[in-house]
C-alpha positions, 0 to 999 in steps of 0.5 A, a space after each residue: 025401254 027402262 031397266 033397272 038392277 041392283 047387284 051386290 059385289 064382292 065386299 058387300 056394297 050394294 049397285 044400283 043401275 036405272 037405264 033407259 035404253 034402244 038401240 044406245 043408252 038413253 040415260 043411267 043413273 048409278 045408286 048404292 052405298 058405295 063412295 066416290 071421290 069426288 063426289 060430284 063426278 059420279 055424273 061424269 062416269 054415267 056421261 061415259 056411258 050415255 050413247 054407246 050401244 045397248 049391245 056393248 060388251 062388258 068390256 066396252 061399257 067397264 073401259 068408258 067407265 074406266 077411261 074417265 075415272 083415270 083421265 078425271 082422277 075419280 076414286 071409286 071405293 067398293 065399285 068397279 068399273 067392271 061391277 058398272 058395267 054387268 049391272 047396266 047390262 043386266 038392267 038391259 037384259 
């Protein structure tokens, strides 16, 4: 299945989710007008993501996110990991 959402968080930047789904991520793509540093490292947090069941929890998908941005040293300016997460649960729902 595909799914895609866009959530606007706190601050006003805007998130893009487009997941392709089973029972585990597929794919996912993360879009919007936030930034990140380094840029190039946006692939490296939707990898985090890919595999891990369909049915995580909030919790589950924001601490993969989470893990990688800490271990890899990605800046994340207006987006969260939490924000991530509740996008790509409600393009799943």
């Amino acid at each position: 299945m595909d799914g895609i959402y866009k959530l606007k968080v706190h601050g006003g930047k805007l998130v893009i989710v487009k997941i392709g789904y089973s029972d585990r991520i597929e794919r996912i793509q993360i879009l919007g007008d936030f930034f990140i540093h380094p840029e190039e490292s946006l692939g490296l947090i939707e990898a985090s993501l890919v595999g891990l069941p369909a049915r995580s929890t909030r919790e589950k998908l924001s601490g993969a996110v989470r893990e990688v941005a800490e271990m890899e040293g990605i800046e994340m300016i207006g987006i969260t990991p939490d924000a991530i997460a509740e996008a790509a649960l409600l393009a799943m729902a």
